[in-house]
C-alpha positions in Angstrom: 26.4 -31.8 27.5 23.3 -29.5 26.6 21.6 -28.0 29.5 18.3 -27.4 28.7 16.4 -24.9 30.8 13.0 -23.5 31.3 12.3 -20.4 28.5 12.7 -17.2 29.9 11.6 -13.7 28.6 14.1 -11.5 27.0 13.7 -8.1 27.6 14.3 -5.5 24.7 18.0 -5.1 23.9 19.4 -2.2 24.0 20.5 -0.3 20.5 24.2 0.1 21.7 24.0 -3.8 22.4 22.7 -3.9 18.7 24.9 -1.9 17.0 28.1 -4.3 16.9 25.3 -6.6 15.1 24.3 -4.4 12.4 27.5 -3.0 11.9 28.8 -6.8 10.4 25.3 -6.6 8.1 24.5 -4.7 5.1 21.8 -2.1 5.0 19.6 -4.1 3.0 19.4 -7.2 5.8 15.8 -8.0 6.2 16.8 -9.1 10.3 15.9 -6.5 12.4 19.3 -5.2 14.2 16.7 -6.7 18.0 16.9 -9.8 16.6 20.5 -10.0 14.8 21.6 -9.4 18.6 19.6 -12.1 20.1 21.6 -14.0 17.6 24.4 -13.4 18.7 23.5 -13.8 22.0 23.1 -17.4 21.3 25.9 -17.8 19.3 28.5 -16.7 21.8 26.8 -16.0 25.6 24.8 -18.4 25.0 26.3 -21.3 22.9 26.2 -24.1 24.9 22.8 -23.8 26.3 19.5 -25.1 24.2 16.2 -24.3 24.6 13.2 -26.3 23.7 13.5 -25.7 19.5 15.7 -22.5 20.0 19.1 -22.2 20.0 22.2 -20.2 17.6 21.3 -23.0 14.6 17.5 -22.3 14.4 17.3 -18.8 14.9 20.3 -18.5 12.0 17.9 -20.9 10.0 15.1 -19.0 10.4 17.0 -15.5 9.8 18.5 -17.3 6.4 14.9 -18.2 5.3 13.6 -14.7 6.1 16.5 -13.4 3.5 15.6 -15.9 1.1 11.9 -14.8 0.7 13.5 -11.2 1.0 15.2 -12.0 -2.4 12.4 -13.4 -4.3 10.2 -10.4 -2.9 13.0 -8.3 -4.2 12.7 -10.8 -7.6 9.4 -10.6 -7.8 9.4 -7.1 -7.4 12.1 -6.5 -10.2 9.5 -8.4 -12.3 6.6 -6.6 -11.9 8.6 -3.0 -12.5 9.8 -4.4 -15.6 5.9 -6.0 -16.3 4.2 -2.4 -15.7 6.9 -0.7 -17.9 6.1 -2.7 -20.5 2.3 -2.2 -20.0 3.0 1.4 -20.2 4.9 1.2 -23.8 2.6 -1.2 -24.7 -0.4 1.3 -24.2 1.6 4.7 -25.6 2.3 2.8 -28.6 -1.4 1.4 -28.7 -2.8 5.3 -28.4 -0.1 6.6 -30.7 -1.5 3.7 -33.3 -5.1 4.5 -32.7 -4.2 8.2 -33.0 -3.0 7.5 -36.2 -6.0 5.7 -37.3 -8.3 8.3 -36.5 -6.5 10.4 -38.4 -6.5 8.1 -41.4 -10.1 7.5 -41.1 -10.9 11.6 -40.6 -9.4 11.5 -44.3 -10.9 8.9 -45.8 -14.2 10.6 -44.3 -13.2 13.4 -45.6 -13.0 12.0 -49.2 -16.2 10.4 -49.0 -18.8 13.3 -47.7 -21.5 10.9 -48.3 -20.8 8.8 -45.3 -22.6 10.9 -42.7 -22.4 8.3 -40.1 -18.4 7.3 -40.3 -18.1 11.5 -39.8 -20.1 11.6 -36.8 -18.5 8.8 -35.7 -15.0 9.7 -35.9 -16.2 12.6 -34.6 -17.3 11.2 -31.5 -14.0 9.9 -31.4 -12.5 13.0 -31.1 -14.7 14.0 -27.9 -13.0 14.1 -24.8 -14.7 11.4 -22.6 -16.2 13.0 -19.0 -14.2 11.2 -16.1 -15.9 9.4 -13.5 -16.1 10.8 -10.4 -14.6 9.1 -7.7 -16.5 7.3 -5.0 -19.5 7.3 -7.1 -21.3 4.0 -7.8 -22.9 2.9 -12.0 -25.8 4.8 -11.3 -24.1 8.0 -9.8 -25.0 7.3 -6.3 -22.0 8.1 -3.5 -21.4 4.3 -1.7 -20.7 4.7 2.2 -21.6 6.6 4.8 -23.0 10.1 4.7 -20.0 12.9 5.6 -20.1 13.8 9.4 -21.9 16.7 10.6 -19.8 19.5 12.1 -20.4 20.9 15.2 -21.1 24.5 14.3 -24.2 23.5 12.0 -25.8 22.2 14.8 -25.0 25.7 16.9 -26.4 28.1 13.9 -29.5 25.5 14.6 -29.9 26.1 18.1 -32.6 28.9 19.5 -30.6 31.8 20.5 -32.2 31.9 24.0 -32.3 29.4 26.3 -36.2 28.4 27.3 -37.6 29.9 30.1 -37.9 28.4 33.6 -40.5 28.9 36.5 -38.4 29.7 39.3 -40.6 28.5 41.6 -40.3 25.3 43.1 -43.4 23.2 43.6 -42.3 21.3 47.4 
């Protein structure tokens, strides 16, 4: 017979409650150790008692899923390390290649002092390129707001003396 009862609010369990729970799970469990004990809460204290679409089952379901999409995060993860390394060697051995060519072509130039424009080309080949500052927009403007304004500008600003008052008062 399942009792089912009105839902009531757990209050935060304490870590010495938690810590049988996490000592039975690896390191790496996505379930955080709170709600490993409020599994097991359900699974023993609470076993035979069901609550409106919660009891031991579903919350084990849900904690399953969650390590599912854990693993294919982890998968998907694996993938895109192994997708950027090969990026990487893609690129050194592209700029090793073009290297190369540059230097073929600075020979061939060389051989061929007629060809004015390939030497100024390769030339402007071998120009380091200027980096682009950061923050900075196409046409060199900064985008956002303007930097705040400290405090002690505003004091060098200020008169050093402090107007005059009439110390009379009109009544």
């Amino acid at each position: 017979m399942s009792v089912v009862a009105a839902p009531s609010i757990v209050a935060p369990l304490s870590s010495a409650s938690a810590a049988g729970a996490v000592s039975a799970v690896s390191t790496e469990d996505p379930v955080p150790a709170a709600v490993l004990a409020v599994i097991e809460l359900f699974a023993n204290q609470l076993a035979k008692v069901t609550f409106p679409e919660i009891d031991a089952g579903s919350l084990r379901r849900q904690a399953d899923e969650l390590r599912t999409e854990a693993k294919a995060v982890a998968r998907a993860r694996e993938a895109l390390d192994a997708a950027l390394a090969s990026l990487a060697s893609r690129r050194a051995a592209l700029d090793e290649t073009a290297g190369r060519a540059v230097a073929y072509a600075r020979i061939y130039s060389e051989a061929h002092p007629d060809r004015v424009a390939l030497a100024s080309a390769i030339a402007a080949l071998s120009e380091p390129r200027p980096q682009v500052a950061v923050g900075l927009t196409a046409n060199g403007k900064r985008r956002g707001r303007p930097p705040r304004r400290s405090a002690e500008l505003f004091d060098a600003a200020a008169p050093a003396e402090p107007p005059a008052v009439d110390e009379a008062e009109p009544t």
